[in-house]
C-alpha angles and dihedrals in degrees: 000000000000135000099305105220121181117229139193122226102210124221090267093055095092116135094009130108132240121253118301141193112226094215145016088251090049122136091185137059114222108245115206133215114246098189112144095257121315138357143195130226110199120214109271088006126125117214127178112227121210126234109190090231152115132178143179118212115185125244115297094031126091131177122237117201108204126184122256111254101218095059097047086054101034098044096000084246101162133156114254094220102047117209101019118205126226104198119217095245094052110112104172138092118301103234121182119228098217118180121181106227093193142076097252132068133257129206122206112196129187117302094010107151094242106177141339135262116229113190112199141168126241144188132217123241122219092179121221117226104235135186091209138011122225118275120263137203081231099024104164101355106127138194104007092351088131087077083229 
């Protein structure tokens, strides 16, 4: 068995599923819009959308929502602040920031798989002042630096 998370079905769930991975080889679970029936993205324009959710990982584990990659190819429908993080300590409702990055509108309606939950381990960081840094076949080299 996986990482068990509880999770909170809010008042204007009704009639939607939980999260759900696609696949067996999934890495993310399908998250679903819970608007009240339809709803417009306007070209250029940023909506959350909301999920009908809340969930508590535990410590060491975040959620990343991704966008879904047919409908950014498809409409050019992405999330702004890819990937967007969902803190452990985070109890309220998942909502998903949309934007429509093209000239033509785009409609969610109820149930639409809008995005996609990551959940992912993490570590915490206590830096250590340093004079120097170990040495690296790249060291400073920046933005395409690599030659690949």
């Amino acid at each position: 068995m996986g990482l068990v998370v509880p999770i909170i079905r809010l008042p204007h769930s009704e009639g939607l599923p939980l999260p759900d991975y696609a696949s067996p080889g999934a890495a993310g679970l399908d998250l679903y819009a819970a608007v009240k029936d339809r709803l417009t993205i306007n070209p250029g324009t940023t909506i959350a959308v909301p999920t009908s959710i809340s969930i508590a990982l535990p410590p060491g584990f975040e959620g990343q929502v991704r966008p879904r990659s047919g409908m950014a190819l498809k409409h050019q429908i992405g999330i702004i602040n890819s990937p967007g993080t969902i803190d452990s300590d985070y109890r309220g409702e998942i909502k998903v920031l949309l934007t429509n990055f093209s000239d033509q509108n785009y409609e969610i309606k109820r149930g639409d798989r809008i995005a996609q939950l990551v959940i992912a381990h993490y570590e915490r960081v206590e830096w250590s002042i340093a004079a120097d840094l170990p040495s690296s076949e790249r060291d400073s080299g920046g933005f395409g630096h690599s030659g690949r």
